[in-house]
C-alpha positions in Angstrom: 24.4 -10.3 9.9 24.1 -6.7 9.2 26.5 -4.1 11.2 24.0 -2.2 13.5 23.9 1.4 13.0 24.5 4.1 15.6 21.8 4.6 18.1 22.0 7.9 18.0 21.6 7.8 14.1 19.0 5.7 14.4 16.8 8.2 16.5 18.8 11.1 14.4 19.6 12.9 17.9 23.0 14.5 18.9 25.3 12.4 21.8 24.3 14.7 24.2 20.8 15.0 23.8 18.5 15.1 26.8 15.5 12.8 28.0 12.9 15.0 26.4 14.6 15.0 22.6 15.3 11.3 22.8 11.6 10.7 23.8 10.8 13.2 21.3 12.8 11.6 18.2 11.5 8.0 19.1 7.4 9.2 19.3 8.0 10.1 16.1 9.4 7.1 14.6 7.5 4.6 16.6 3.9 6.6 14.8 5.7 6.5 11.5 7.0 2.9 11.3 4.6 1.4 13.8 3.2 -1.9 12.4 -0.7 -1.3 13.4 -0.4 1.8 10.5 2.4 -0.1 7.9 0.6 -3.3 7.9 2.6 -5.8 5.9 5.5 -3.8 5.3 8.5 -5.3 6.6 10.9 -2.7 6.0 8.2 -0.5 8.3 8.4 -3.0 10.8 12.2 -3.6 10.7 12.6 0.9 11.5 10.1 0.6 14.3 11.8 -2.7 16.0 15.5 -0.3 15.4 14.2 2.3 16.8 12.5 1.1 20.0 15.7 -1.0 20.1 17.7 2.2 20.6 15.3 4.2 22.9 15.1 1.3 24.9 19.1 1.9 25.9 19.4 5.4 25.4 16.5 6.3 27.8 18.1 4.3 30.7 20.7 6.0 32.1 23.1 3.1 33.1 22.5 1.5 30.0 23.3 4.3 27.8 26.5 5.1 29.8 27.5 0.9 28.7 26.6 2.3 25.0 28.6 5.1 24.9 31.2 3.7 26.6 31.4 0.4 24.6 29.2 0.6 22.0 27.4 -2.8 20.4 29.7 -4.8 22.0 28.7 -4.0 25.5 24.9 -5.9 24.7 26.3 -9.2 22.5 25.8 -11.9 24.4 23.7 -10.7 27.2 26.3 -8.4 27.9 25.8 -6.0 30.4 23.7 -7.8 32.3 20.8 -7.5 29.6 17.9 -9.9 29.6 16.4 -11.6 26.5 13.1 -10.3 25.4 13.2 -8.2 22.3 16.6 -8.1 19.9 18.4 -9.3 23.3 16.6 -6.4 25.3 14.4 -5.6 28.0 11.7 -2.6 28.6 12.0 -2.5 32.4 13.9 0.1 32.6 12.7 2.6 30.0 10.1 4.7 30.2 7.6 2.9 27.3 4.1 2.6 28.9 4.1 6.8 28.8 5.2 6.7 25.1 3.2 3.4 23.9 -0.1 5.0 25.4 0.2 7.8 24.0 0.8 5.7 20.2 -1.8 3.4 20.9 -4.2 6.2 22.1 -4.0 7.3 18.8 -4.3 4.6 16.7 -7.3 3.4 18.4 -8.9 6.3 19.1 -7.9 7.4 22.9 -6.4 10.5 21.8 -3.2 11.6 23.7 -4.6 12.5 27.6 -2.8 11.5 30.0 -3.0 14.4 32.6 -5.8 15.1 34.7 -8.1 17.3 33.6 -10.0 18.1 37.0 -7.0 21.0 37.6 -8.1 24.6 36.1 -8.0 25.1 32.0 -8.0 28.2 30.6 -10.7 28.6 28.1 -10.6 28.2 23.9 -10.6 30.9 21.6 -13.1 32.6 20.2 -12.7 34.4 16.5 -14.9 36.7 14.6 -14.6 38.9 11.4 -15.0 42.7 11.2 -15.5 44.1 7.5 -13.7 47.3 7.2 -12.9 49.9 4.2 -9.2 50.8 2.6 -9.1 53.7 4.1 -10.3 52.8 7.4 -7.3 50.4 7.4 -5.0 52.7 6.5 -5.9 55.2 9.3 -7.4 52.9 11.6 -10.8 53.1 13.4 -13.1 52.0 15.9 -15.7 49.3 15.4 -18.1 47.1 17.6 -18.9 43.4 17.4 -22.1 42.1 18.6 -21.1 37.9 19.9 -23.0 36.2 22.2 -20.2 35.1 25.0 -20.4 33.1 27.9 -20.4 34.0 31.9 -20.2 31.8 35.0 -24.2 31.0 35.9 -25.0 33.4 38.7 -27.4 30.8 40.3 -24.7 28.0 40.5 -21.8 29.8 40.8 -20.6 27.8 37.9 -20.5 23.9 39.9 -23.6 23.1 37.0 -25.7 21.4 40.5 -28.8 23.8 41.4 -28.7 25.5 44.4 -28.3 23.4 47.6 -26.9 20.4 46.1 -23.0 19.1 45.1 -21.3 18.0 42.3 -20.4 14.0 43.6 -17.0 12.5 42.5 -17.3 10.6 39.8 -17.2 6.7 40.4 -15.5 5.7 37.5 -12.3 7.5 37.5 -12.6 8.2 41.7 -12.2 11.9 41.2 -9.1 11.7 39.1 -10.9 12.3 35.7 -8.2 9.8 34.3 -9.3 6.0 33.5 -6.6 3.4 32.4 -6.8 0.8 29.8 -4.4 -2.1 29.6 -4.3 -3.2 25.6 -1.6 -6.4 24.2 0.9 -5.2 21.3 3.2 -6.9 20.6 5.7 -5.8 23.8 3.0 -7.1 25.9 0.4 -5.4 27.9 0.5 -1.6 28.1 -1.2 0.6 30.1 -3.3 3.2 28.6 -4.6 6.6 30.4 -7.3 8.3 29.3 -10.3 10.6 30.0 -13.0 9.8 32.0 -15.8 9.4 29.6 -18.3 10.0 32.0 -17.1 13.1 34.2 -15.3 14.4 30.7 -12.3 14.5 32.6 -13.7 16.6 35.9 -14.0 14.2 38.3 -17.3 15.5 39.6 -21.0 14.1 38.4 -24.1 16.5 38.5 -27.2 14.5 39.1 -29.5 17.6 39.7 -28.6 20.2 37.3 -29.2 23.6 37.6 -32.0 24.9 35.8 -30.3 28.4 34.4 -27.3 26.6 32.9 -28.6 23.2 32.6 -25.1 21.5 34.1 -23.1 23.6 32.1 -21.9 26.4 34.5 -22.3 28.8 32.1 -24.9 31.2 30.6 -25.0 32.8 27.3 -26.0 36.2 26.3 -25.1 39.0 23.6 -22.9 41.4 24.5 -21.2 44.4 22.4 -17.4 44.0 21.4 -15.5 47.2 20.9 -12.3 46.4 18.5 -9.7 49.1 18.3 -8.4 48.5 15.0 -5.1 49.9 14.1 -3.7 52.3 11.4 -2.2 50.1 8.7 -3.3 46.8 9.2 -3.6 44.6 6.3 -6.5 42.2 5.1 -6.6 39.1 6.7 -4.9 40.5 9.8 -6.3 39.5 12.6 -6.5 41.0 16.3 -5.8 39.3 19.9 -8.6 40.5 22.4 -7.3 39.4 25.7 -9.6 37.2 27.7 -12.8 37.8 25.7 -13.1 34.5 24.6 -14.7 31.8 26.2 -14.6 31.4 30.4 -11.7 29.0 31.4 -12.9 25.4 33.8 -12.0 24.6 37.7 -10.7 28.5 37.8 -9.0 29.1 34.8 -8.8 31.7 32.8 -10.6 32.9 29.4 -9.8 32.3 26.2 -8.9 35.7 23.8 -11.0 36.9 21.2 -9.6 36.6 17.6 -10.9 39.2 15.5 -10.1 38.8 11.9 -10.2 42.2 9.4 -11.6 42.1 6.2 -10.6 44.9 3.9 -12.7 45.4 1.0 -11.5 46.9 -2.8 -10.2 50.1 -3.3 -11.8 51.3 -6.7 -8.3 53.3 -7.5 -5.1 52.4 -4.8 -3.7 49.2 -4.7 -1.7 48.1 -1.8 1.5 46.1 -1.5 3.1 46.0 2.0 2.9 50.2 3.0 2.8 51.0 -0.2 -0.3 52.3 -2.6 -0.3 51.7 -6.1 -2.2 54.0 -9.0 -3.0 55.4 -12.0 -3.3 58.9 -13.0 -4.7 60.2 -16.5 -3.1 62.8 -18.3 -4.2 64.3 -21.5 -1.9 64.2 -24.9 -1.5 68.5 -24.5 -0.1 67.8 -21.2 2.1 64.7 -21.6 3.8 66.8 -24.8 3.6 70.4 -22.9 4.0 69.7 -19.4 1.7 71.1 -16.8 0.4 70.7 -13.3 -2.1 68.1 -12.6 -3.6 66.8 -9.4 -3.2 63.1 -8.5 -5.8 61.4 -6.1 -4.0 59.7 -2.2 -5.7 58.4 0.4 -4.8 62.2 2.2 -7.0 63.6 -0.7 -6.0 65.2 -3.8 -2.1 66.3 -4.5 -0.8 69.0 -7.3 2.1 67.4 -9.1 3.8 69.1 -12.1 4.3 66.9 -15.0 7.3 67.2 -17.0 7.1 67.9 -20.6 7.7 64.9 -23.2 6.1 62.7 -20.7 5.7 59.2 -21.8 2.8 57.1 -21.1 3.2 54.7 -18.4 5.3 56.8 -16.8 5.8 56.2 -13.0 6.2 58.4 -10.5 6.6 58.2 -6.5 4.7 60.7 -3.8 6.9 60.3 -0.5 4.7 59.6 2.7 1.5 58.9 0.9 1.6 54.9 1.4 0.0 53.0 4.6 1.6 53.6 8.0 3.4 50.9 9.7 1.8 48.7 12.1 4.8 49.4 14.7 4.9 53.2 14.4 1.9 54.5 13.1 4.2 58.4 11.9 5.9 55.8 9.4 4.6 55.9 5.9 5.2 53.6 2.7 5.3 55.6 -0.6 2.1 56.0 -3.0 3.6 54.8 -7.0 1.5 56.5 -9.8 1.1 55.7 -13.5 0.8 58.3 -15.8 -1.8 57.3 -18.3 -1.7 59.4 -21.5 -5.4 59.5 -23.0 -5.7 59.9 -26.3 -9.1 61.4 -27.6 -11.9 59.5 -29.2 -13.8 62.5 -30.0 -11.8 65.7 -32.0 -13.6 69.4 -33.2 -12.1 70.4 -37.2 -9.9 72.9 -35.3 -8.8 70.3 -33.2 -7.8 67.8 -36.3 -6.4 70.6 -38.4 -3.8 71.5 -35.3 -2.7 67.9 -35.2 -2.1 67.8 -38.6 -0.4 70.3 -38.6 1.6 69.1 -35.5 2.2 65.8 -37.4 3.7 67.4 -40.5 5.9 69.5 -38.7 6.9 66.1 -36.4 8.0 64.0 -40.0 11.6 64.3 -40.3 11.6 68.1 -40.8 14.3 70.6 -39.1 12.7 71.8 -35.9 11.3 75.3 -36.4 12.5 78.3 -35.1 12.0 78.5 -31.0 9.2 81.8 -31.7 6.9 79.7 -34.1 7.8 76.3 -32.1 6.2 78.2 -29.1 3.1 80.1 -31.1 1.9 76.6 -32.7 2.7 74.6 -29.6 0.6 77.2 -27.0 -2.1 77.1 -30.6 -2.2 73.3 -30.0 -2.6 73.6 -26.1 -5.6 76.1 -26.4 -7.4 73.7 -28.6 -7.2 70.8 -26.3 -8.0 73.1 -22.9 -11.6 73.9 -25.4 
């Protein structure tokens, strides 16, 4: 006979882990190995009977004191005072019904309810998308979303009966909005809780419904959002509106409203994180000469002086000019520009002759004296400038 493994290994827990991890750990081999969803797999089976063999001592206290204090040994035989049942073990004493109607809730459909649902809920979320520019999300701005939201019906106060009548309790469930099922596995009968399929978990039943709301409790209308969007948020982003979202059951709160922001294409900056990516184009005079030259940033244009000899694809970094951070809006990235040398498609005779001229003096030859260097190169800049 195979040598058992650790219990603990089994439900891959530490010693000392508490009731919740242990129940935990064994949900989540019980759904993976169960039979019902590995049918014909015995090696399935063989995990799922291991580990409902080791929840079944580790979630009884006295038991799992015997374990730890004598290991396998303490359950050969009937030891301990164990009954027969499954692999020499019992379920009396572990808490399995909770755990087996919550697995067999979801393999037949039940889902995983097992609290009542009469007490107050706080309401879902709503979400919506707001279409914004690149700059607005750099900067930030203010924008207003039209939804239609729910309210608590004003003629009902939100019980769904019309006026002068009462939500009854529900016969089915008796007011507890909780009905129990018994189904057979294969460890016998277990018990089952779920909602109340006719109160929908409430434990109340409208017979005459108010007219405004129709049994619901609540009316809809449109109403105007305003959305605060802040400097520097980023497409896809999306913003928490507290308690805008829809009205909460039995008392509970609202949902939030989830706005999600759409930035649309910049036809120049790119952004990465804070910072803004560009190009800039420069003209051949001014990559060879140097020169000032403005740059476009989301603050409007800057003057930058080029350096002469500049290369194209050049990169270069204005300080500040990037996005501001979410967190502290007086924190900027960095804007990273491109020089772009362009080269003419289009050239006068003067204009040709002066790069010839440029080109034979570029071929090898000794640099000419700094005077004529400077006439011929200021020549060649006056030609481009025309």
């Amino acid at each position: 006979m195979a040598e058992k493994r650790d219990y603990y290994e089994v439900l891959g827990v530490e010693r000392g882990a508490d009731d919740a991890t242990l129940k935990k750990a064994y949900r989540k081999l019980a759904k993976k190995y169960h039979p019902d969803m590995n049918p014909g797999d015995k090696e399935a089976e063989a995990k799922f009977k291991e580990a409902t063999e080791a929840y079944s001592v580790l979630s009884d206290p006295e038991k799992r004191r015997t374990y730890d204090q004598y290991g396998h040994a303490a359950f050969e035989n009937g030891g301990a005072g164990q009954g027969g049942g499954f692999g020499g073990f019992d379920f009396n004493g572990a808490d399995m019904g909770d755990i087996f109607g919550d697995i067999f809730g979801d393999l037949f459909g039940g889902g995983r309810s097992r609290r009542a649902n009469n007490g107050p809920m706080r309401g879902a979320n709503l979400r919506a998308v707001v279409h914004i520019t690149f700059q607005e999300a750099v900067f930030g701005c203010e924008k207003e979303l039209e939804l239609t939201l729910k309210d608590t019906c004003t003629k009902c106060n939100g019980t769904g009966a019309k006026p002068g009548t009462s939500p009854e309790t529900c016969s089915k469930c008796h007011g507890t909005g909780q009905v129990t099922y018994t189904q057979q596995s294969m460890f016998g009968m277990v018990r089952n809780v779920q909602t109340c399929p006719d109160c929908g978990g409430t434990g109340k039943i409208i017979k005459d419904k108010c007219p405004d709301c129709r049994g619901t409790g609540f009316t809809a209308s449109r109403k105007k959002i305003q959305v605060s969007i802040p400097a520097g948020i980023d497409d896809g982003q999306s913003i928490r509106i507290r308690e805008k979202g829809e009205p909460g059951t039995n008392g509970g709160p609202r949902g939030d409203l989830l706005v999600e922001v759409q930035v649309a294409r910049h036809p120049i900056f790119q952004r990465q994180d804070m910072n803004i990516f560009s190009t800039a184009p420069i003209t051949y005079a001014q990559a060879a000469l140097g020169g000032k030259i403005r740059i476009n940033t989301v603050d409007g244009e800057v003057e930058y002086e080029v350096k002469p000899g500049t290369q194209t694809d050049t990169k270069i970094r204005l300080r500040g000019k990037g996005v501001p951070s979410l967190r502290n809006k007086n924190v900027r990235g960095d804007q990273y520009v491109t020089l772009v040398v362009q080269v003419p498609t289009k050239l006068s005779e003067e204009a040709k002759d002066a790069l010839r001229a440029f080109d034979a003096a570029c071929q090898g030859k000794p640099a000419p004296e700094k005077e004529k260097k400077k006439r011929f190169m200021d020549k060649l800049k006056e030609t481009f400038e025309d």
